[in-house]
C-alpha angles and dihedrals in degrees: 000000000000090000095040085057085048102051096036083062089047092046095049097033083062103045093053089039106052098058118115114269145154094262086051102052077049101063086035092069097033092059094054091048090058088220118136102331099152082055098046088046096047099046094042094049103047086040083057090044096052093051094044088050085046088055099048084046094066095258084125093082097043090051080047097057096047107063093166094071093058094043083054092046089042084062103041086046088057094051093036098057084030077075108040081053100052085052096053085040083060105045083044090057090046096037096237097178096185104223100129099045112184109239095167085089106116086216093041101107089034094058075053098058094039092054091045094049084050103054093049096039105033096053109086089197087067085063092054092051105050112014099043106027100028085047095050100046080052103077098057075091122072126221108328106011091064091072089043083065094045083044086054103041082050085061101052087062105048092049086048102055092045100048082045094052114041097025083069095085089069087075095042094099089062086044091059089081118082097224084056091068093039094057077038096062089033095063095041088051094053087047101046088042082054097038087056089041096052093058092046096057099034129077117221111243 
């Protein structure tokens, strides 16, 4: 019983977490621009983690019954990602292919943790998914092994992230190429312009 409460956790934390997103196409390019992973994987996975133990906690009900909250977050999310797409629809039109970041930049980890901290919290779907689902499909298991399937569900984010993060250099020889980067911030531009307009036109449920 104690590992079925683990792995169901597991099971249920990766298949909400692997979807493509726009915190995954982050840490995605972040990755291959070598730039701050530790950070990006750190800061995604304890946000996650934080919203999966507040699930398991009961804050599930409370998210469901204010609706408000999520229709503001909804807004801020759109313009929020709007932005972000506009930027990468910009490096994509210079061919900025990012290989010399400048790190250099005093604010520059902080810009990183700040985006991070964007695309989990800013996203009222990621409420949804792990405070409110995760938290849900928690209480099939009684006392203790509540807290095994958040402990779960913790792990598959961290593995993902990881995985996400530094598994990104495998791709860096096609990146070498300019055009790489282009198609790169093009696509990250189309999904960051559908994912705004999808919760703008789509009411939260």
């Amino acid at each position: 019983m104690l590992l079925t409460a683990y792995f169901y956790g597991l099971g249920a934390g990766t298949s909400l977490i692997v979807a493509i997103g726009a915190q995954n196409a982050f840490v995605l390019r972040q990755g291959l621009l070598r730039r701050y992973v530790a950070d990006v994987v750190f800061v995604c996975a304890l946000a996650d983690a934080c919203l999966i133990l507040a699930g398991v906690a009961g804050m599930g009900a409370a998210v469901q019954e204010r609706p408000g909250l999520l229709n503001v977050l909804r807004y801020a999310g759109a313009v929020f990602l709007f932005v972000y797409g506009v930027m990468a629809a910009h490096r994509a039109w210079r061919g900025e292919q990012g290989l010399l970041p400048d790190d250099r930049a005093p604010d520059a980890r902080r810009r990183v943790w700040l985006a991070c901290l964007g695309f989990t919290l800013l996203n009222p779907h990621v409420y949804l998914d792990t405070v409110v689902l995760l938290g849900s499909l928690s209480t099939r298991y009684p006392g203790a092994l509540r807290w095994l399937f958040a402990a779960g569900a913790c792990t598959a984010s961290v593995c993902w992230f990881t995985a996400l993060g530094w598994g990104a250099r495998v791709l860096l020889p096609v990146f070498r190429d300019a055009r790489a980067w282009r198609m790169l911030d093009t696509f990250v531009a189309l999904l960051m312009f559908a994912l705004a307009t999808l919760l703008l036109l789509r009411p939260l449920r």
